[in-house]
N, C-alpha and C positions, 0 to 999 in steps of 0.2 A: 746209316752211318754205323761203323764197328764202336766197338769199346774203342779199342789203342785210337782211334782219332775223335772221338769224344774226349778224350783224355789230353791230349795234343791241344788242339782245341781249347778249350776250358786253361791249359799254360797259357795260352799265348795271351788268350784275354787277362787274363790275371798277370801276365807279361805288364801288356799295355797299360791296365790300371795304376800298375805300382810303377811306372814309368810317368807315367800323368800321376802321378800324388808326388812323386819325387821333386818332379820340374814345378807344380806347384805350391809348394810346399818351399822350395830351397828357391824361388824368388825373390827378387823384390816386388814391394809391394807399394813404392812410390812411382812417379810420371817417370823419375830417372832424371841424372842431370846431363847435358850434351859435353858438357866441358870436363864432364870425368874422365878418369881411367878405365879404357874398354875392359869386361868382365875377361875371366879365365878360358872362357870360350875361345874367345878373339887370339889370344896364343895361338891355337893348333892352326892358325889361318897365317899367324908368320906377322901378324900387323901392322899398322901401315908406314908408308915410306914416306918424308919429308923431300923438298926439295931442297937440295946444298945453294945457301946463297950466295956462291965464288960462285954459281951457274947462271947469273940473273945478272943483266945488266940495266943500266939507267940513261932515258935520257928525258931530259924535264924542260919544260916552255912557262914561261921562259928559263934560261938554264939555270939552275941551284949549282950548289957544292956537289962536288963529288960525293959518294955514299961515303961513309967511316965504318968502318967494324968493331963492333962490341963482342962481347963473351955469348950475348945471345941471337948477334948476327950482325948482316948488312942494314946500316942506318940510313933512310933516304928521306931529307930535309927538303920541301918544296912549297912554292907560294903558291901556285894553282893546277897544275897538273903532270904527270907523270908515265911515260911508259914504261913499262919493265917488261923488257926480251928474255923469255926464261928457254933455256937450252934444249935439245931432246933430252927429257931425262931416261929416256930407254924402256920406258915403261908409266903404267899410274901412279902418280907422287899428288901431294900434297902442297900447296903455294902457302906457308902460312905469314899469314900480315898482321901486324899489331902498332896498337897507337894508341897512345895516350886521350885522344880525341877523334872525334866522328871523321870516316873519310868515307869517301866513293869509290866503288870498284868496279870492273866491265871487263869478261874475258869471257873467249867461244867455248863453251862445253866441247870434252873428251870428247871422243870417238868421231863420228862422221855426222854428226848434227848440226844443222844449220841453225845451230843457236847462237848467242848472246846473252848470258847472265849478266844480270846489272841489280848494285845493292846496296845499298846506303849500312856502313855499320858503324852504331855506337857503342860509348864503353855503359860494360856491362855493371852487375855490384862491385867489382875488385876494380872497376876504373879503365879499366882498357877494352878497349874496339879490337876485335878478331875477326880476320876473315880468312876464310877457307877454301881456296882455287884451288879443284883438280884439273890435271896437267899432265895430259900422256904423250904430245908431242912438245915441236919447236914453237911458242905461242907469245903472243905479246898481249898484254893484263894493262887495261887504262887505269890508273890511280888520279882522281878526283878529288880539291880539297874545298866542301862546301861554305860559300863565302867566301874563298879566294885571299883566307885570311894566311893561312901558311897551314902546312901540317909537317908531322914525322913520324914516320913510318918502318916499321923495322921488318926486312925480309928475314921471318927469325926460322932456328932450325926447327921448332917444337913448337 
């Protein structure tokens, strides 16, 4: 090996290290929380998309009230269970569901998977149940109310 690539060489690695001291260093150094706000990274990627709840529509067994719209979305009120027809959104979005109390959820995973996700969620410290359905076609989400006591549920933007 010459000098000039001994020398090359010797940068790069000395590249890499202070590249790896950098990212360790300018970490976190906690588990991280799920319910944060994605790092500076997740910018350059464009970040994720929600799905508009004018795209989702409702029908419940036995029938409830029509949904109502609030500031943070479509409102869906049911004694035991619910489907919600969510549109093509043109691409991968995000179904976000929230409630004041534990509900059930069941929709096919994206892509061509012959799955089923099924997931009981309760509320967390701040009191509300969040769930998170990705959604890259035309798909319909079961909404389950444990106990059959009533639930409500908000197809929110965020």
């Amino acid at each position: 090996m010459r000098g000039r690539q001994k020398v090359l060489l010797a940068a790069l690695a000395g590249l890499l290290v202070a590249l790896y001291l950098i990212a360790v260093g300018g970490g976190r150094h906690d588990r991280g929380d799920p319910a944060a706000r994605p790092g500076w990274l997740s910018g350059l990627g464009g970040g994720t998309a929600t799905v508009d709840p004018a795209t989702v529509t409702v029908a419940c067994a036995p029938p409830a009230a029509p949904p109502t719209t609030s500031p943070d979305g479509a409102v869906v009120t049911f004694r035991t269970g619910c489907l919600l027809r969510v549109a093509d959104p043109g691409g991968l979005r995000t179904l976000v569901l929230r409630s004041p109390a534990s509900f059930e959820v069941s929709a096919p995973a994206p892509g061509d998977a012959e799955v089923t996700v099924r997931d009981e969620v309760s509320p967390g410290d701040d009191g509300t149940a969040v769930a998170k359905v990705a959604v890259d076609r035309a798909t319909e989400v079961a909404l389950s109310c444990p106990g059959g006591g009533g639930c409500t549920v908000t197809v929110a933007r965020s």
